[in-house]
C-alpha positions as CSV (number, residue, x, y, z in Angstrom):
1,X,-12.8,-19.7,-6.8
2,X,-10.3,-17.6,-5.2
3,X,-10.8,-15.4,-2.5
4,X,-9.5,-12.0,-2.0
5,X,-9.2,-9.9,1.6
6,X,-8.7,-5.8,0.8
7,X,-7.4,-4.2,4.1
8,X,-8.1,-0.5,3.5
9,X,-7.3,2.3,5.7
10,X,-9.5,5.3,6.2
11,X,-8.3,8.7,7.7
12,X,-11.3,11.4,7.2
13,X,-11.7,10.5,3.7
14,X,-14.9,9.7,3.3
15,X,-15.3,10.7,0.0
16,X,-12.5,8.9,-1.7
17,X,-13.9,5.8,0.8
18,X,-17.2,5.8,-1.2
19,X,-15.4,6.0,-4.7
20,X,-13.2,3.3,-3.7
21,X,-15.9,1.2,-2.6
22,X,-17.6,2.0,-5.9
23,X,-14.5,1.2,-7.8
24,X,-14.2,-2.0,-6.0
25,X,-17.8,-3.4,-5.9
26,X,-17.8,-2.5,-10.0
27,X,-14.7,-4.7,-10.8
28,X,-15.6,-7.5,-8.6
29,X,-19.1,-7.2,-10.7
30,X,-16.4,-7.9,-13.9
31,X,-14.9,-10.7,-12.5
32,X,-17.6,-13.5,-13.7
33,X,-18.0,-15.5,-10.4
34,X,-14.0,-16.2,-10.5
35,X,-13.8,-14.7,-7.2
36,X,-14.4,-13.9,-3.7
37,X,-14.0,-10.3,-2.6
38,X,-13.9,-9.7,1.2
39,X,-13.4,-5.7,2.1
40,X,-12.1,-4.7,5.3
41,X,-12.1,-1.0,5.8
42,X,-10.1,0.0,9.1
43,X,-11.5,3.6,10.1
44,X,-8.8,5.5,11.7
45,X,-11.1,8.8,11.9
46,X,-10.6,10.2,16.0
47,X,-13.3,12.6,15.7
48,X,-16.9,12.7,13.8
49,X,-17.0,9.3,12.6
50,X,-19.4,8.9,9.7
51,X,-21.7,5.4,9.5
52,X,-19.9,3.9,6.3
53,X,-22.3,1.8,4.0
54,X,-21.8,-2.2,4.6
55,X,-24.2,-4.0,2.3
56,X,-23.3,-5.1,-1.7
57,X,-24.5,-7.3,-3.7
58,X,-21.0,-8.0,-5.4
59,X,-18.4,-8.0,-2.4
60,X,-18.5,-8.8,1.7
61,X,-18.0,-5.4,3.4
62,X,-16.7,-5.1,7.3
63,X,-15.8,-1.9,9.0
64,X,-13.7,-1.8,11.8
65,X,-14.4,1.8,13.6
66,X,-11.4,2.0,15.4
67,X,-11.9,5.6,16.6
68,X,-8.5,6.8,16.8
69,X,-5.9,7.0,14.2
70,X,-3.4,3.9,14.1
71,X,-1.6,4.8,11.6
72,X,-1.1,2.8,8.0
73,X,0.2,-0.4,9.2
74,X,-0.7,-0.1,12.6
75,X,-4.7,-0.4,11.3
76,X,-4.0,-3.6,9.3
77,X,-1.9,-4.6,12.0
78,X,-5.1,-4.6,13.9
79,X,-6.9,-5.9,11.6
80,X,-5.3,-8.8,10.7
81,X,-5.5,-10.0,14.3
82,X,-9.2,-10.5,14.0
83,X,-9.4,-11.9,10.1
84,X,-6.1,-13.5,9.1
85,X,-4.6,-13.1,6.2
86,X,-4.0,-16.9,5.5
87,X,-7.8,-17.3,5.0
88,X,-6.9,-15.8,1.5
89,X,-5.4,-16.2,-1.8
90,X,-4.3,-13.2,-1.6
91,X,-4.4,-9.7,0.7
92,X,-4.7,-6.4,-0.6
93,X,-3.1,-3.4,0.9
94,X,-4.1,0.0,-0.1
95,X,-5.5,3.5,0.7
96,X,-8.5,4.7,0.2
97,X,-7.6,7.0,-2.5
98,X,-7.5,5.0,-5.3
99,X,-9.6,3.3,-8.0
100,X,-9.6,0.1,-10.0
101,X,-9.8,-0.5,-13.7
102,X,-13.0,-3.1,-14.2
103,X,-10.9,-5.8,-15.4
104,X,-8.4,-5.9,-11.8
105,X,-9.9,-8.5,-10.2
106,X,-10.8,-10.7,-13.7
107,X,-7.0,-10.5,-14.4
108,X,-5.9,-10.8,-11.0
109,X,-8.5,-14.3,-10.9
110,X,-6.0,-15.7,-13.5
111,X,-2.7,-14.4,-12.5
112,X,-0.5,-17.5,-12.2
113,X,2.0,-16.7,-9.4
114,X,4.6,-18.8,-8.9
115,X,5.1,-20.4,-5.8
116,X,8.5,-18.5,-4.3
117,X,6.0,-14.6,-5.0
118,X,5.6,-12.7,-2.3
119,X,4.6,-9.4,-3.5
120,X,3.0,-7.8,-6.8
121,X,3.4,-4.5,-7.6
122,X,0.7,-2.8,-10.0
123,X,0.5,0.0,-12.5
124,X,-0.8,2.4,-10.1
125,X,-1.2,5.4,-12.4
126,X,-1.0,8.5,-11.3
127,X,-2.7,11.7,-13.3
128,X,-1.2,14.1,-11.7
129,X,2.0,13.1,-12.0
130,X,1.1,11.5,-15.4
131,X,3.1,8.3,-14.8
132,X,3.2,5.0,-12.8
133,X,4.4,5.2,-9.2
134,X,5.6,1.6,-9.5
135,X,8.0,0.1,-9.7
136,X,8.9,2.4,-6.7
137,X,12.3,0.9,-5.5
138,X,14.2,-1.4,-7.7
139,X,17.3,-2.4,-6.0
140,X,17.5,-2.2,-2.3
141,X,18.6,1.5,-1.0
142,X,22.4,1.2,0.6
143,X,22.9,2.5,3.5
144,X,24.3,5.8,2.7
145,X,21.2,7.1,0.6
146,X,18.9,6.3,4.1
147,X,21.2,8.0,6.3
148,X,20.9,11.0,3.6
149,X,17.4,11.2,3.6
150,X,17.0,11.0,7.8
151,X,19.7,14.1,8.0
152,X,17.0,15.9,5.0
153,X,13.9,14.8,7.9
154,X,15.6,15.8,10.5
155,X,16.3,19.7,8.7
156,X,12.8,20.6,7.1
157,X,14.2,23.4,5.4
158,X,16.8,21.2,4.1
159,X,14.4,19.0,2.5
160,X,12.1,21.4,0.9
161,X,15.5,22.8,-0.9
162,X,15.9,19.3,-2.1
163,X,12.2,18.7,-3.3
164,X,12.4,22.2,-5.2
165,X,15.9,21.5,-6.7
166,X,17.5,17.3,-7.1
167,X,14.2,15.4,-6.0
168,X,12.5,17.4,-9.2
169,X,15.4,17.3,-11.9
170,X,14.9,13.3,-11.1
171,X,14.3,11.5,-14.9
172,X,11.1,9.2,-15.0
173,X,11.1,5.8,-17.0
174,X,9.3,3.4,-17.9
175,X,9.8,-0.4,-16.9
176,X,8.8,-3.8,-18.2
177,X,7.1,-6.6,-16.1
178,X,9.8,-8.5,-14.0
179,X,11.2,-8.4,-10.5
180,X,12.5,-5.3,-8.1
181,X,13.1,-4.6,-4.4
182,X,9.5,-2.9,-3.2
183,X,6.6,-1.8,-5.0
184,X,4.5,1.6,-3.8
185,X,2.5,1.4,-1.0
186,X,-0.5,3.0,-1.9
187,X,-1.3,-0.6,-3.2
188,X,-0.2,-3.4,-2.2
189,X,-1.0,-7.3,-3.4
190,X,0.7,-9.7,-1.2
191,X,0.8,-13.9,-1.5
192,X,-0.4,-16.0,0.6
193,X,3.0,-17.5,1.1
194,X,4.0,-14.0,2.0
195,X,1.9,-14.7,5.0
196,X,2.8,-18.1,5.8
197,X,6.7,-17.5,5.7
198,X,6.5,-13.7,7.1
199,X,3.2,-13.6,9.5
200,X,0.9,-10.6,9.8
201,X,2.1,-7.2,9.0
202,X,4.0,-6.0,12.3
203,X,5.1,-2.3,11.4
204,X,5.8,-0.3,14.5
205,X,5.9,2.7,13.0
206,X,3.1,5.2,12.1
207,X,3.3,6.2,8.8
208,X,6.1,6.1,5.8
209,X,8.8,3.0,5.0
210,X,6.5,0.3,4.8
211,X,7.8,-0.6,1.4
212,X,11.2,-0.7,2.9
213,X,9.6,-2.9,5.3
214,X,7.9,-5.4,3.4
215,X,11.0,-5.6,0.8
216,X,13.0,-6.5,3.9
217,X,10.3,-9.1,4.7
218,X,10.3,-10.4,1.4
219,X,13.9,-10.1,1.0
220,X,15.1,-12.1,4.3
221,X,12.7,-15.2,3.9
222,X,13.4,-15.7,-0.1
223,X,10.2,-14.3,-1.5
224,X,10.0,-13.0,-4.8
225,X,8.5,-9.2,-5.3
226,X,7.4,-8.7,-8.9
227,X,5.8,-5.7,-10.7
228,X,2.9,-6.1,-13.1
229,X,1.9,-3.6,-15.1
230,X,-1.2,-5.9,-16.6
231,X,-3.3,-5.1,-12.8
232,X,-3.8,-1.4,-13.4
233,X,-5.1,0.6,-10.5
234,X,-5.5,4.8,-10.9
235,X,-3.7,6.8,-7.8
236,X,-6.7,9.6,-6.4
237,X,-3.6,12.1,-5.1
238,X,-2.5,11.5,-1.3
239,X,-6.2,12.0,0.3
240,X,-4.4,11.1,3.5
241,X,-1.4,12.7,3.7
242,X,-1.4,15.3,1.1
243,X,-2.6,17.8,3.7
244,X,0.4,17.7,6.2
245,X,2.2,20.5,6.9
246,X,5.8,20.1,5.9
247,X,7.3,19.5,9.5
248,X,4.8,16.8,10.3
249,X,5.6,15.0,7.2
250,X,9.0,14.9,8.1
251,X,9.0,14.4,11.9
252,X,7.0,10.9,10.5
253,X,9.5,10.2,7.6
254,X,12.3,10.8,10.2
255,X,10.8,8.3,12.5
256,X,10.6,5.8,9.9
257,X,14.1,6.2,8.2
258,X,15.9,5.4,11.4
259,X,13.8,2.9,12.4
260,X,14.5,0.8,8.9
261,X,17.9,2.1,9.5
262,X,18.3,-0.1,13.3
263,X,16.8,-2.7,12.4
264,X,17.5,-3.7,8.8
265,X,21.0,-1.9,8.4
266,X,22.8,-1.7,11.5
């Protein structure tokens, strides 16, 4: 039997929290005893907490009430001090805003990884956008297209030109299974070896580039990132950061550029 750990992070979402929970109990219900499936849902909420259900018959649920908000990586940074990562065949990553098809966890059971894989990617559709997000990077960025997008974060008014003119005229395609840089990080299924050769997720940045981040990871200690559009997940829309207002999403973005720009391209 394999066991899987899902680090989730929660930002007053509560909603999408209870569908993913759903989502998640109701494919671990499909995956015939194959499995283990261990939640861990980091609430980041600072104000007006809400008690979040703990008990299922299908999967082990543990909430970590944190009472302030951490951040993406900074939660499951947090978190992964208390219940390591190494415990498990493999660790999910994800938001709370997103839902999985019945069959994840059955196909995930019987994935056969081999032993350099770090990272899967999966179909993470999206409705709205009527495509998959993944794979979301598939050849590491050079350094001129990150310095680019920190001089956009650092102008807001620079970067909403681009999103209304080049960011939308971009063409969407389809890809095969097979390897790329960095997968999305809505959802995220990383190795056990990814652990073992990399250590716990150690991300000190709030929000945006972890993608980058783990790429970097996978990239400097020869691990394998592949994307597999057999482990379907459906993207909810941006519960957590769809409401910020432009110059918070970039003051964050801008933050995050330059850090990956330090300390992976200087």
């Amino acid at each position: 039997m394999k066991k899987i750990a899902i680090y989730c992070v929660n930002y007053k979402s509560y909603d999408a929290l209870h569908n993913y929970l759903r989502s998640l109990e109701h494919a671990a219900s499909h995956s015939q005893e194959s499995l283990a499936v261990n939640i861990l849902v980091a609430d980041n909420t600072d104000d007006g907490f809400q008690p979040i259900v703990a008990d299922s018959p299908t999967v082990s649920i543990r909430v970590f009430p944190f009472h302030e908000n951490l951040g993406y990586f900074g939660a499951i940074h947090k978190m992964m001090e208390q219940v390591s990562p190494l415990e498990f065949d493999y660790a999910i990553i994800s938001n709370v805003d997103v839902l999985l098809d019945e069959d994840f966890f059955l196909r995930l059971a019987h994935y056969e990884a081999s032993a350099d894989l770090g990272w899967i990617a999966p179909q993470i559709y999206s409705n709205l956008e009527e495509r998959d997000r993944n794979p979301k990077i598939m050849q590491r960025y050079p350094k001129r297209k990150l310095q680019v997008l920190q001089t956009l974060f650092r102008f807001p008014p620079l970067y909403n030109l681009y999103t209304h003119t080049a960011y939308k005229s971009k063409k969407l395609a389809r890809h095969s299974a097979g390897e790329i840089y960095a997968g999305h990080g809505s959802f995220i299924i990383l190795t056990r070896r990814f652990f073992r050769e990399c250590g716990i997720i150690d991300y000190p940045v709030f929000l945006f580039c972890e993608e980058i981040y783990l790429g970097e990871q996978c990239l400097s200690h020869g691990l394998k990132v592949r994307y597999e559009p057999t482990l379907r997940v459906a993207d909810a829309e941006h519960a957590s950061t769809g409401t910020f207002k432009r110059s918070k999403y970039c003051r964050h973005n801008l933050e995050a550029v330059t850090y990956i720009l330090e300390t992976y391209y200087a």
